[in-house]
N, C-alpha and C positions, 0 to 999 in steps of 0.2 A: 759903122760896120760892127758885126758881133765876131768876137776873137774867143777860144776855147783855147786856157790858158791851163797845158798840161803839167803835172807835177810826176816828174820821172819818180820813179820807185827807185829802192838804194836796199843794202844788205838789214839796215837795222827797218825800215817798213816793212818788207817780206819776213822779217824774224818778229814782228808784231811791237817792236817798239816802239811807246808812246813816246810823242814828244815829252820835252820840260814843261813845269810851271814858266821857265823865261818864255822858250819858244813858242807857246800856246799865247803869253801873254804880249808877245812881240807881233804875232801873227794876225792877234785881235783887232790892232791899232792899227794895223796895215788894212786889214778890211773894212774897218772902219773911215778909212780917207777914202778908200773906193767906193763905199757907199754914200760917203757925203760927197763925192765928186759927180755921181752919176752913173758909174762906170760899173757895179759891180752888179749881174741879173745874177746868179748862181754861183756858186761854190762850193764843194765837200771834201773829204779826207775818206780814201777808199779802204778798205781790209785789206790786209796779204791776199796774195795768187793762189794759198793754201786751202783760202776758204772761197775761190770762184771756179768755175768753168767756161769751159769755151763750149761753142758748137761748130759745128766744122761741116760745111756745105760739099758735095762732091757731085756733080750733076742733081740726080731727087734722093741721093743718099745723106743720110743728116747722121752723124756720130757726134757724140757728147764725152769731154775731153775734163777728168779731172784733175782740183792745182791742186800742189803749186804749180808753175810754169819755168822752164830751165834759165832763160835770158832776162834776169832783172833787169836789166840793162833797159832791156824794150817794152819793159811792164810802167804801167800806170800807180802810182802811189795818192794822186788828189786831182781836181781838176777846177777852174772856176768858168765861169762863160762872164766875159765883159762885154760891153758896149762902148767903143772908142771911133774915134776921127779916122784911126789910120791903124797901121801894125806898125810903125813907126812911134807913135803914143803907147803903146802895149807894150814896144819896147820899153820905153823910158819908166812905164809901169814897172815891170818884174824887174829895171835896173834897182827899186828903191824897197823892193821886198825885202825882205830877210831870209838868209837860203834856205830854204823848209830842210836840208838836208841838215842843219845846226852848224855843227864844223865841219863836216863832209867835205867830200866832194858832189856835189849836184847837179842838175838838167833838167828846164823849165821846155817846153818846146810852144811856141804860139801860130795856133793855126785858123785861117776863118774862116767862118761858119758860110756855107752855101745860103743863100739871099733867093727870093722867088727868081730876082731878073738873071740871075747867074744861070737858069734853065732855058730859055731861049723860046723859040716858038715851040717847041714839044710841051712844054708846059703852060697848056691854054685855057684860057677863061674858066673852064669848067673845073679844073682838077686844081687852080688858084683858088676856087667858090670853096672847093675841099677843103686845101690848106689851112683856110681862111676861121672857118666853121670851126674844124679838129683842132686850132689853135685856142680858139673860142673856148670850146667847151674843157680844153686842159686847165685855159686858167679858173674860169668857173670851180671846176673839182678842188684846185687848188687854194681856192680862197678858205 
């Protein structure tokens, strides 16, 4: 199963502060056993809310929302996407991290990624050919 492995945002990520030399190099060695494990497809470290926006849907009305955002709380600071057995496993993952918050206080949250069979019959033969393809050609671009 793929798990999207959230790194809550904190006062010092919204105020643009970089990690340490430790944290960076603490951070490294952890990615590093999740890549020799298997487990690790993606990962990044996002900008402050000061330099994103939102768009904000309202029936066919679209408005465009610029940060920061008021609730760091519910803001995103990094994210990784793994590949694990279980959320159980992903647990025991982010038990062995080091808290991206440094001495903080922090909040990891792990959620799983929607799977084709998670769509049911609404999602049939045809628009799986899509998925299929459009998955195809991202990693192509990507290489």
């Amino acid at each position: 199963m793929r798990v999207m492995v959230i790194v809550k945002a904190n006062k010092d990520s919204e105020a643009s502060v970089m990690p340490s030399e430790r944290m960076l190099t603490e951070m490294g060695k952890f990615n590093e056993e999740l890549v020799k494990a298997g487990v690790m497809l993606a990962g990044e470290g996002l900008h402050p809310s000061s330099k994103g926006k939102r768009v904000r849907f309202s029936g066919n009305k679209v408005s465009v929302i610029d940060g920061p955002f008021a609730e760091t709380k519910e803001l995103i600071a990094g994210f990784w996407l793994w590949q694990v057995r279980s959320i159980d496993e992903a647990v025991e993952w982010v038990r062995r991290m080091p808290n991206p918050a440094d001495a903080q206080e922090g909040e990891i949250e792990i959620r799983p990624v929607f799977e084709a069979e998670d769509f049911g019959a609404e999602f049939t033969p045809e628009l799986q050919e899509q998925e299929a393809r459009l998955r195809a050609q991202v990693e192509a671009q990507n290489r």
